[in-house]
C-alpha positions, 0 to 999 in steps of 0.5 A: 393801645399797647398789648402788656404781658404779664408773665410770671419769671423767676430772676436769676439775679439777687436784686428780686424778691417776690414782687411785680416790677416793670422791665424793658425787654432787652433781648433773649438767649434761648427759649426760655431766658429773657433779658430786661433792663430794669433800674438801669441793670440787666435782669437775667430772667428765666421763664417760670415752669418752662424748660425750653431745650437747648438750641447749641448743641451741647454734651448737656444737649446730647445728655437730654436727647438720650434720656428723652430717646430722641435724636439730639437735632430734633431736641435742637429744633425743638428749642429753637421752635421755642426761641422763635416763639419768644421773638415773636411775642416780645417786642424789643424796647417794650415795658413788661409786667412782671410778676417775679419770684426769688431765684439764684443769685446771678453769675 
């Protein structure tokens, strides 16, 4: 028996409404964008309620650091803790529930 998660996401794709769908976990970026397949698309998917720091350093990176008063490789570390994380929770190729809410329209 295979474990499903049920996460909650907003897409950031004009194909989702609010609504539960089933998507094949592709891959992720950082630590809280994640990548499926569904319909034969890819699903750009941003994890609700989490703001995972960056894991390239970035003027944006060394933005956040300054205003959380924090060196920004320990900002770094931390997003890569977070993208770690979401390696080890999906499995690449598993079908996933998700219960999606409307987001911004994709690049």
């Amino acid at each position: 028996m295979t474990a499903r998660i049920v996460l909650t996401l907003a897409l950031l794709c004009s194909a989702a409404s609010a609504k539960t769908l089933h998507a094949t976990y592709l891959y992720h970026t950082d630590g809280d964008t994640v990548v499926f397949a569904y319909q034969g698309k890819r699903l750009i998917c941003q994890l609700d309620g989490i703001d995972a720091p960056e894991i390239y350093s970035s003027a944006k990176m060394i933005r956040n650091a300054q205003k959380a008063r924090l060196d920004y490789t320990k900002l770094q570390e931390l997003g890569m803790q977070s993208y770690v994380y979401l390696r080890d929770t999906f499995v690449k190729g598993e079908r996933y529930t998700l219960k999606v809410r409307k987001g911004n329209a994709a690049k």
